[in-house]
C-alpha positions, 0 to 999 in steps of 0.5 A: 819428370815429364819427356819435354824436361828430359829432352830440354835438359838433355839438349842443354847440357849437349851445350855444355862441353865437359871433361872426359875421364876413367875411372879406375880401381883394382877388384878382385877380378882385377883392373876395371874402369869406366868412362865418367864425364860427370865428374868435379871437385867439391871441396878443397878442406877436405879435399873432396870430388864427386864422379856420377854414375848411372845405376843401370850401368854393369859397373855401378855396383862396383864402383859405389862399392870401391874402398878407393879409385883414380879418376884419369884426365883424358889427353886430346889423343885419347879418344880411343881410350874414352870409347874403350871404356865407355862400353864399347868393349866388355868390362873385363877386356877394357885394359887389354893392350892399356898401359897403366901403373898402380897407384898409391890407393892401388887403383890403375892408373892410365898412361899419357893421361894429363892428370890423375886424381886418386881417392878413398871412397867418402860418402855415396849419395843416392842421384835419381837414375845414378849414384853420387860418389864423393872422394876424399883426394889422396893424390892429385896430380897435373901430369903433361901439358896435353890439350884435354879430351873434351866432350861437347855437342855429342862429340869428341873435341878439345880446347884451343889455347889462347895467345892473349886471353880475351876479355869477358863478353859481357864487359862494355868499353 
């Protein structure tokens, strides 16, 4: 892929806000996550997500490797949670002074997180520069009613909740 589609792909998907979540499991090490904003769900029968993760990242291996993991939803208040586990702290301090519970696929599970989404490793694709993991869900859960933390034109933001939803711009009256 030539540098200008690297560049355009990169500045259109800047345009495009996106969820904020840490993925989590249990090794032998213990806790480890990582921060994943490219994640989605897939397909209800099976119940199936997918999570995206760069092969040059020091958690690739293990998380393409997992039996189970939980994808933790960010709240609004937890941008630091977000930057802790986006790297900017070593992986084996990253839940130092984090609270978290073990889930049902034994996987950590963030506190004050606006939903949890636990899964048993299903298939692993191969995505180019990453690698495409599918869960078949195990658990899934809506937690609070936080506003989310979503991540948008290269920044932190959330959503603003509308009184009266506004109708589609495209429909003429």
């Amino acid at each position: 892929m030539g540098e200008d589609i690297q560049t355009g792909l990169k500045s259109a998907m800047r345009a495009y806000p996106q969820g904020v979540t840490v993925v989590t499991t249990d090794s032998a090490d213990g806790p480890k996550g990582l921060t994943v904003s490219s994640f989605t769900s897939v397909s209800l029968d099976p119940p199936l997500v997918l999570l995206s993760i760069a092969k040059g990242s020091a958690m690739h291996n293990l998380f393409r490797d997992a039996k189970a993991y939980a994808v933790n939803f960010l709240a609004d208040d937890q941008k630091s949670v977000s930057d802790r586990f986006a790297g900017r702290t070593e992986a084996k301090d990253r839940f130092e002074g984090v609270k978290y519970a073990k889930g049902l696929s034994g996987s950590p599970l963030i506190s004050g997180v606006r939903a949890v989404v636990e899964c048993r490793a299903w298939k692993v694709y191969d995505g180019g520069d990453h690698s495409i993991l599918v869960g078949e869900v195990i658990s899934a859960r809506a937690l609070n009613s936080k506003r989310p933390l979503v991540y948008y034109s290269q920044q932190y933001t959330t959503t603003e909740l509308m009184e009266y939803p506004a109708p589609p711009s495209d429909i003429v009256w």
